[in-house]
VOBA-1610 file (N, C-alpha, C; in pm, whole numbers, padded with zeros to 5 digits, always signed):
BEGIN
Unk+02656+01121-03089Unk+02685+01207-02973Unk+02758+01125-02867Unk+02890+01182-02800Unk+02950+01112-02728Unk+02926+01138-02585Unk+02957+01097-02484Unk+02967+01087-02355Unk+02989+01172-02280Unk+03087+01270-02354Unk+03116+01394-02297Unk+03011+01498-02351Unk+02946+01512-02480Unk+02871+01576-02540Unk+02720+01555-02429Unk+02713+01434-02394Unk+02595+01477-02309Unk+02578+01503-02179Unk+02691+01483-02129Unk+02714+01541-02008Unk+02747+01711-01984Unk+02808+01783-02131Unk+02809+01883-02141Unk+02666+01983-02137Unk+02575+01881-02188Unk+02424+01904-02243Unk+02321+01909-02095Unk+02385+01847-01976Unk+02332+01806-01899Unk+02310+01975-01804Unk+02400+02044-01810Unk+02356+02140-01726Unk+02235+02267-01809Unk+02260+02294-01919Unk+02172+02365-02018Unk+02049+02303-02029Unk+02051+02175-01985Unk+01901+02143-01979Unk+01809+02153-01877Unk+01899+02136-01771Unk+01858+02175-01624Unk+01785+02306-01638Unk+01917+02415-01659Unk+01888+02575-01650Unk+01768+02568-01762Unk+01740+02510-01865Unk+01597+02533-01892Unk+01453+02496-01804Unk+01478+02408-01796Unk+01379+02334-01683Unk+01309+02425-01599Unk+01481+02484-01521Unk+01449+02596-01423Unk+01371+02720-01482Unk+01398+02774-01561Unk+01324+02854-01658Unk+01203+02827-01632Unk+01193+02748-01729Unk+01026+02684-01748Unk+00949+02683-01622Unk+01012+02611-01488Unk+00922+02653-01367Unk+00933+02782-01306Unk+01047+02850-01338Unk+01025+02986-01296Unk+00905+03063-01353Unk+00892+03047-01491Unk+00795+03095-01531Unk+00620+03096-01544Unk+00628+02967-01451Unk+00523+02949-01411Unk+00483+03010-01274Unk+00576+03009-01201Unk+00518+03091-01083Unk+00512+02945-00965Unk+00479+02969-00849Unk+00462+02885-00781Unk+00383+02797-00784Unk+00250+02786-00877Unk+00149+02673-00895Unk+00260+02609-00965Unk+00340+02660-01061Unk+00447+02583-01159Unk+00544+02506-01085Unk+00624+02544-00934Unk+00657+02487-00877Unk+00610+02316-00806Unk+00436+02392-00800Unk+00387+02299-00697Unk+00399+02129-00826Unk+00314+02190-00912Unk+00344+02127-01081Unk+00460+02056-01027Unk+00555+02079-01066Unk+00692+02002-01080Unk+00680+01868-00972Unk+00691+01967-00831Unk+00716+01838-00745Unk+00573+01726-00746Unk+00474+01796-00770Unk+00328+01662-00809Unk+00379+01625-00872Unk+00450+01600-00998Unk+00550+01511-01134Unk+00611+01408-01087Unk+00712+01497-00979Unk+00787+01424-00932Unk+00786+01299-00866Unk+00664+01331-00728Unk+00617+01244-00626Unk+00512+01152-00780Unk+00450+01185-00823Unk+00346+01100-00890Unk+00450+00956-00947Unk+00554+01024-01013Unk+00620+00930-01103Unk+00686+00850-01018Unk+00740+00901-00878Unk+00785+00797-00820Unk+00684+00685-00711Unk+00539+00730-00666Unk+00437+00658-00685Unk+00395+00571-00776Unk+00417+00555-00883Unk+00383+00457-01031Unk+00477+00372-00991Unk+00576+00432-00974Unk+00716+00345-01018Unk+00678+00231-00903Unk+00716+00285-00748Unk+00654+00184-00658Unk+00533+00098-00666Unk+00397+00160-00693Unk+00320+00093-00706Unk+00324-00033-00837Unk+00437+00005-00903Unk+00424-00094-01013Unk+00516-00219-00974Unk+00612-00166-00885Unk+00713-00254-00760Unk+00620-00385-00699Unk+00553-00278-00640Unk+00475-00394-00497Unk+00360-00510-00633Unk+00331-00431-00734Unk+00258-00534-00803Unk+00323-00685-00876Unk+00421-00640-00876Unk+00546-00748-00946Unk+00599-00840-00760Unk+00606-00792-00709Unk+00628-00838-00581Unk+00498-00929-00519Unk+00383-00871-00546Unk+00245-00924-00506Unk+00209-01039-00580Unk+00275-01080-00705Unk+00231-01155-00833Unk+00148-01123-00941Unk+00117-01032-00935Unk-00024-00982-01036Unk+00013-01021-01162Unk+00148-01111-01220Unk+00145-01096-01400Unk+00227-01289-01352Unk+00220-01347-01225Unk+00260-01439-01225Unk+00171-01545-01289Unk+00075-01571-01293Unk-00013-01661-01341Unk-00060-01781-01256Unk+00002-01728-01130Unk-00057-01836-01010Unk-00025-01965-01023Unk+00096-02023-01086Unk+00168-02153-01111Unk+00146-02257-00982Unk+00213-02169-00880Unk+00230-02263-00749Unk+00098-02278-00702Unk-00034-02189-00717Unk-00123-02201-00678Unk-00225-02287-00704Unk-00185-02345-00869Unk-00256-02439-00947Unk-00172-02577-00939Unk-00055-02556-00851Unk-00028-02664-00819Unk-00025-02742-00672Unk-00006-02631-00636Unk-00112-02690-00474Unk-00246-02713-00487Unk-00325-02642-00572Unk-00482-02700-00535Unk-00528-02833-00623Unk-00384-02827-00728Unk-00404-03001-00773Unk-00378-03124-00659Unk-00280-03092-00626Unk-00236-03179-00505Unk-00341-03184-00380Unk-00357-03039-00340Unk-00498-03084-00263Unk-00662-03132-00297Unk-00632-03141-00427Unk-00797-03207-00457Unk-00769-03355-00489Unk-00620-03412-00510Unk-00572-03543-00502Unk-00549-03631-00344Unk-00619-03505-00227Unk-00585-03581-00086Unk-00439-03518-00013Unk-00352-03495-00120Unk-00236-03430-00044Unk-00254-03316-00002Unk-00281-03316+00116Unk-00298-03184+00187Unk-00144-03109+00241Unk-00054-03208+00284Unk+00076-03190+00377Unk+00151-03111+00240Unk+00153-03156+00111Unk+00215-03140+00015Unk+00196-03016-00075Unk+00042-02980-00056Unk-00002-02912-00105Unk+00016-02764-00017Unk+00037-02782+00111Unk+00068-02664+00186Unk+00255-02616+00167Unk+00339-02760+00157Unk+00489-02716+00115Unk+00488-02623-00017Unk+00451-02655-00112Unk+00417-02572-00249Unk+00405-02427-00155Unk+00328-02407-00092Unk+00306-02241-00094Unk+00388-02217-00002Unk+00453-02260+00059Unk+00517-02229+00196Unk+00615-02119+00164Unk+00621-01994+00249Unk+00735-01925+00175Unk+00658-01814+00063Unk+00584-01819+00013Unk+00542-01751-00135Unk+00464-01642-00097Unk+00575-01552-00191Unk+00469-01390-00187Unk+00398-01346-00275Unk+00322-01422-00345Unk+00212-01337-00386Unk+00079-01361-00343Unk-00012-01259-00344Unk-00122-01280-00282Unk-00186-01417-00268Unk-00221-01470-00467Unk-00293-01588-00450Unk-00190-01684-00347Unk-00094-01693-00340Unk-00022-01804-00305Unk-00070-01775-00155Unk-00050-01629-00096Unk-00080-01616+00059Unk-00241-01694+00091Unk-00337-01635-00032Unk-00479-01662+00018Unk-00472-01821+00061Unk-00479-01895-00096Unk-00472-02014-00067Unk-00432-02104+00002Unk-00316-02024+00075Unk-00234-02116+00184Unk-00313-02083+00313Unk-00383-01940+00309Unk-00476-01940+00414Unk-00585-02050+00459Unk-00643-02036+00320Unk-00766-02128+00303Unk-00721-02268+00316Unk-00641-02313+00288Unk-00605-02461+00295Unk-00546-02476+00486Unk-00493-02407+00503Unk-00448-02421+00680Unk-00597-02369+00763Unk-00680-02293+00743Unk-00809-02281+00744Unk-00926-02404+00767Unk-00916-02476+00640Unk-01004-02584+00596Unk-00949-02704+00679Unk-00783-02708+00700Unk-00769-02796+00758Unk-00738-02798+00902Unk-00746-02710+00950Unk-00798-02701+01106Unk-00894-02766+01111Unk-00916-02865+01227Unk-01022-02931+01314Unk-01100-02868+01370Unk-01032-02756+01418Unk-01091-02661+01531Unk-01217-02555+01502Unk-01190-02564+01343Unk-01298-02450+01290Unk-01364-02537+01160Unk-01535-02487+01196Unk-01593-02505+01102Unk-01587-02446+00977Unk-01629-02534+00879Unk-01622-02483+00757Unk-01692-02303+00742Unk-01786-02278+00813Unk-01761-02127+00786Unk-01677-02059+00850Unk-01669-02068+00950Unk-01562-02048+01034Unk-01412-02026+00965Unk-01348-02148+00866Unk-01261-02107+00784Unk-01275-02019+00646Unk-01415-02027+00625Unk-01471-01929+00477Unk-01442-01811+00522Unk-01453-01777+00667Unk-01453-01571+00710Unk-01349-01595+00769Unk-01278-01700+00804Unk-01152-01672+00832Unk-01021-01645+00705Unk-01074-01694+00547Unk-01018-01664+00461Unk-01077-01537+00388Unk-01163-01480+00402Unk-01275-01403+00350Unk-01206-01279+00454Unk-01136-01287+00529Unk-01060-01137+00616Unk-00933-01179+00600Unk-00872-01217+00570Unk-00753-01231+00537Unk-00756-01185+00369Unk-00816-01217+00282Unk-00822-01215+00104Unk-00915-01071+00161Unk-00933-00971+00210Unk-00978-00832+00223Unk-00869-00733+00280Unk-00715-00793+00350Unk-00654-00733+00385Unk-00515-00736+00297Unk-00526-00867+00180Unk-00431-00880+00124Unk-00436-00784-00008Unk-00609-00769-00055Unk-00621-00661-00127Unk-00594-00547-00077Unk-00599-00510+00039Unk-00578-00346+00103Unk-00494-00321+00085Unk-00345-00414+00061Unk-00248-00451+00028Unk-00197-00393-00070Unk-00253-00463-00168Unk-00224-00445-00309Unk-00312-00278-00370Unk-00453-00250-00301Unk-00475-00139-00354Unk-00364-00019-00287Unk-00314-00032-00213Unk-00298+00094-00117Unk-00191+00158-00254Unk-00169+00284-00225Unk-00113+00385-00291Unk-00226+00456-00468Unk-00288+00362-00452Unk-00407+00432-00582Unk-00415+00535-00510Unk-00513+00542-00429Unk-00572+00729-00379Unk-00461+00795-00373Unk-00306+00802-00363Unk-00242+00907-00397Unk-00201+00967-00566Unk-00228+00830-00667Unk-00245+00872-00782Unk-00323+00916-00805Unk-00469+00898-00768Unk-00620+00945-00820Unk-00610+01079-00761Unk-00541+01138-00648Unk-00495+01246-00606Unk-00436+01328-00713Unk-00341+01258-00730Unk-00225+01383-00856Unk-00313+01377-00958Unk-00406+01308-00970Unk-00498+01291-01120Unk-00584+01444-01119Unk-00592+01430-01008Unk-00735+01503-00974Unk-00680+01677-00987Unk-00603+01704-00861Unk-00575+01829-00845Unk-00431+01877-00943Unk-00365+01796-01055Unk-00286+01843-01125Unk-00323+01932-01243Unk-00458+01933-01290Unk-00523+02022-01390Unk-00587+02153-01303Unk-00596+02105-01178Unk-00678+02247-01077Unk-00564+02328-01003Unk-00414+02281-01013Unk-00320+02356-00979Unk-00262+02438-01114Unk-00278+02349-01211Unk-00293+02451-01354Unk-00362+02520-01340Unk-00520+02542-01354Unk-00558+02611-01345Unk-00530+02748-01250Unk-00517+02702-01130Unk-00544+02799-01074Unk-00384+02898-01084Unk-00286+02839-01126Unk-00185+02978-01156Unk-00224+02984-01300Unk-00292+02954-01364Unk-00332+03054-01523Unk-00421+03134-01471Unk-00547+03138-01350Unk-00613+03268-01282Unk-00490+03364-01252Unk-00429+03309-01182Unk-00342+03389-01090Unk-00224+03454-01187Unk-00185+03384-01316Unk-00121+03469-01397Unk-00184+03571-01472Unk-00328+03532-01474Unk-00369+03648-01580Unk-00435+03737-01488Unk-00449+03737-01371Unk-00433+03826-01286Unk-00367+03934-01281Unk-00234+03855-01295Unk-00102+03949-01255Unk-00081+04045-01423Unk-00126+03992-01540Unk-00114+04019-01675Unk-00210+04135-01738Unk-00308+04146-01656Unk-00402+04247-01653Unk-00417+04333-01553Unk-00350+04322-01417Unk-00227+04405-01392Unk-00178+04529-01402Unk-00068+04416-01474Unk+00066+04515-01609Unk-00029+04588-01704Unk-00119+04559-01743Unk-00197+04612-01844Unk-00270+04718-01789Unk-00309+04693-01701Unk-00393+04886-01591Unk-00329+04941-01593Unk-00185+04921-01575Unk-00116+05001-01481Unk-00046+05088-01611Unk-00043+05032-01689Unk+00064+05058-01826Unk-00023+05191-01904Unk-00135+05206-01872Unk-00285+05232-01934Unk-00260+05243-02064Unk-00244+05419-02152Unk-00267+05424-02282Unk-00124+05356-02343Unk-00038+05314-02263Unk+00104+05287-02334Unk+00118+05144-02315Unk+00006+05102-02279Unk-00048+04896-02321Unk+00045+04865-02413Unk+00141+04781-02427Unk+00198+04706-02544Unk+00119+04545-02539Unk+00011+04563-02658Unk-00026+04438-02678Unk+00050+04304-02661Unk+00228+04306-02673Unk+00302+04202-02697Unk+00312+04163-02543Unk+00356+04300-02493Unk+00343+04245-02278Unk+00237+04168-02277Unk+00112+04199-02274Unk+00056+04116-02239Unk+00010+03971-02301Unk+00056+03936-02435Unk+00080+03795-02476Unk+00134+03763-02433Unk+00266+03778-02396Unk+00319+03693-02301Unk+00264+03699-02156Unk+00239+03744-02134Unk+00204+03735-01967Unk+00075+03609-01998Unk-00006+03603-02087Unk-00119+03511-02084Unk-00025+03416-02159Unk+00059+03379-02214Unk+00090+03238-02253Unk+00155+03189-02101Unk+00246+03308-02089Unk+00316+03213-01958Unk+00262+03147-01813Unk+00112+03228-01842Unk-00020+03195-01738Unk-00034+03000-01776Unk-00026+03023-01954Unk-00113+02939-01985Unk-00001+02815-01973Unk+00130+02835-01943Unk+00188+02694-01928Unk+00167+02645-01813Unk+00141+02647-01698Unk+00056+02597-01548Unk-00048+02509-01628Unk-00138+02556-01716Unk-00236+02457-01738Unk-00185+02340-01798Unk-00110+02366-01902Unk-00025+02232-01983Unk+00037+02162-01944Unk+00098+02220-01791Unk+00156+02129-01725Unk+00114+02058-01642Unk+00028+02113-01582Unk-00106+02020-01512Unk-00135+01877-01596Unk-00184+01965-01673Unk-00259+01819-01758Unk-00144+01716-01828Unk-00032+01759-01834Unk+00046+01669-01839Unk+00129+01585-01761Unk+00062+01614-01620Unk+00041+01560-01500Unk-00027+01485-01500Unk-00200+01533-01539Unk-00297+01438-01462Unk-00295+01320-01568Unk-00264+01307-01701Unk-00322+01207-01791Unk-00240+01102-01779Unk-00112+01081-01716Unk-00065+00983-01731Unk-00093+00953-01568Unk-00103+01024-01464Unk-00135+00952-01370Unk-00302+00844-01375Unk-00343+00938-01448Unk-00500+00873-01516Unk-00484+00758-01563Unk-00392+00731-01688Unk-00416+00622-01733Unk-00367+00489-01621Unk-00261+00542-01572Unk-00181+00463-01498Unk-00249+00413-01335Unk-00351+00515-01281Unk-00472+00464-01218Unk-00570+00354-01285Unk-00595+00396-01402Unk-00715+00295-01419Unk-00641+00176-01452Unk-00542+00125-01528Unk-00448+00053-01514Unk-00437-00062-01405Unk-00372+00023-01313Unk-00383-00042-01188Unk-00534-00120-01152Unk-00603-00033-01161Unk-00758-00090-01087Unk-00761-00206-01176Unk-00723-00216-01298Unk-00759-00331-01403Unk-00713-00438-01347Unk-00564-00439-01316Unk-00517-00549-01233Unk-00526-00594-01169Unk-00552-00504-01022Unk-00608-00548-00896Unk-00763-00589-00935Unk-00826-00595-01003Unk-00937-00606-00989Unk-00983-00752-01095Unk-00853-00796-01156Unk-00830-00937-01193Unk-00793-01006-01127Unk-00652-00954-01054Unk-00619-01018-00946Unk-00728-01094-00805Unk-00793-00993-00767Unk-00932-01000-00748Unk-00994-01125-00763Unk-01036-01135-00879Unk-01113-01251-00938Unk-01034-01360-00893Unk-00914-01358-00970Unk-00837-01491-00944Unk-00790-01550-00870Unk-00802-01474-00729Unk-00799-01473-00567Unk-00936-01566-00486Unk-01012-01481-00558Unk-01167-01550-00499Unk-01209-01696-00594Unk-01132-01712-00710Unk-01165-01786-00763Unk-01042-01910-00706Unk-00951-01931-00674Unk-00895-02022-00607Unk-00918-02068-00463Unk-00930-01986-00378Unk-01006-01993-00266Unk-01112-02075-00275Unk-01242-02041-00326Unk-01322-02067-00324Unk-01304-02272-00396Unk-01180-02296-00453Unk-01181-02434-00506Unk-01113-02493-00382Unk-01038-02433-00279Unk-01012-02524-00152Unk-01108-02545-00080Unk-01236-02477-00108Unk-01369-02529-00021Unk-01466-02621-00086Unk-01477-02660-00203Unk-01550-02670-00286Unk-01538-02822-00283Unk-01643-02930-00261Unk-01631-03072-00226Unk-01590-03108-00388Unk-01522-03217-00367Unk-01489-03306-00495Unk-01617-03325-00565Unk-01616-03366-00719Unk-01742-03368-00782Unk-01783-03511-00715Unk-01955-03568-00722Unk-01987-03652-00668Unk-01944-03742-00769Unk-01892-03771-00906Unk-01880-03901-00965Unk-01739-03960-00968Unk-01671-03879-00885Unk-01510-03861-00836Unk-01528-04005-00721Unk-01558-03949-00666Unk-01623-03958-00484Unk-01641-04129-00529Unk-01757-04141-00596Unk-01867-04293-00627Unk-01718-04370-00726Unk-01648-04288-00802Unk-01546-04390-00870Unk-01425-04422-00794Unk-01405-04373-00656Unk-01305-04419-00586Unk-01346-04485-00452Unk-01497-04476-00442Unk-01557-04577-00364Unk-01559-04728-00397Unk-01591-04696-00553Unk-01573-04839-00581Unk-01470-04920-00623Unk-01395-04845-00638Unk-01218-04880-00602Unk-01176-04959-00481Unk-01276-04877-00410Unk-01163-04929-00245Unk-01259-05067-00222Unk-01378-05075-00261Unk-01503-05156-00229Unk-01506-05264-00339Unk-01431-05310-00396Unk-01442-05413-00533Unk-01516-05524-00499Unk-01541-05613-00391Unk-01654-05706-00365Unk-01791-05688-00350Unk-01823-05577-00291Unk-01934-05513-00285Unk-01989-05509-00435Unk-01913-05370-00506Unk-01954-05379-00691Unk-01994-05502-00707Unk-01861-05637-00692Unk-01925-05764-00746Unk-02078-05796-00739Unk-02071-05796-00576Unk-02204-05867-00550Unk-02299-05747-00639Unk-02357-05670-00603Unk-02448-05560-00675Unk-02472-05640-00819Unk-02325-05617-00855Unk-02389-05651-01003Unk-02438-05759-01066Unk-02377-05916-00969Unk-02462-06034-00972Unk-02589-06038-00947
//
């Protein structure tokens, strides 16, 4: 199929489309544009997650907190300087935090502990408008398949002994595409919610779990093997 063949194709598909929501009626309308807005919600929310780092693997982050558990503190703050993803923001919190004079060590724990609560608010925000289209895209189906078979039984009073069984099949299928379209609304906003929560909610982890290593004292046999480094006469004597 060539270039022109589908551009020819392009308006006959439209005028079906239109069809199809005409025939739903205005819940069918409402249908469409929830599609619309939902899909371009995913799309963004899947934006800001690639922007946030969520599939980065926290490179710079595991390399500043090497450098800062080696003493380089100055060095370990250039690494993040600049960097947008969350872990990189937290940690750079926590490390400019920890190394303030001015604040005690809890003092920098809730000073990183509200900052790593606003960077998630961050990253969750736009779920509740998917869990939204999740929710009410099968109850806007529904409710024009009431409202069509409403109108379908109706035609059917009114018609009385001269009822054509076929009128009213159609009037209940065309009720019944509002529901199909609903739900072919809500399931991919569904999956694509819980999705999300999966991430953010690793992300999560791996947030609190770096943080929490810029506070965390060097192990004590670290500590005792570079004491006795700096102290080599001392060892002597001891061990004579």
């Amino acid at each position: 199929m060539t270039l022109a063949d589908l551009t020819a194709a392009v308006p006959g598909t439209l005028g079906r489309m239109r069809d199809f929501v005409t025939m739903g009626g205005p819940a069918m309308t409402a249908i469409a544009v929830l599609s619309v807005v939902t899909l371009a919600l995913i799309l963004w929310k899947l934006w800001r997650l690639v922007r946030f780092g969520a599939w980065s693997g926290g490179r710079h982050s595991e390399t500043a907190l090497s450098l800062w558990s080696a003493g380089r503190r100055a060095e370990a703050q250039a690494v993040l300087a600049g960097r947008r993803s969350l872990r990189a923001r937290l940690v750079a919190t926590a490390m400019a935090a920890a190394d303030d004079a001015a604040l005690t060590q809890d003092e920098a724990q809730a000073e990183t502990t509200r900052v790593a609560r606003q960077l998630l608010a961050r990253a969750r925000a736009g779920l509740r408008g998917i869990e939204l289209a999740a929710t009410i895209g099968p109850l806007l189906g529904l409710f024009g398949t009431v409202t069509g078979m409403i109108a379908a039984f109706q035609a059917l009073q009114e018609a009385g002994a001269r009822a054509d069984p076929a009128t009213l099949a159609g009037g209940i299928w065309e009720a019944l595409l509002t529901t199909a379209a609903g739900m072919a609304v809500a399931i991919p906003a569904q999956i694509a919610l819980t999705w999300f929560e999966a991430v953010i909610e690793r992300l999560r982890h791996d947030m609190e779990d770096t943080a929490t290593r810029v506070f965390v004292p060097r192990p004590a046999r670290e500590t005792a093997r570079q004491q006795r480094k700096s102290t080599p006469a001392k060892a002597l004597s001891v061990a004579e």
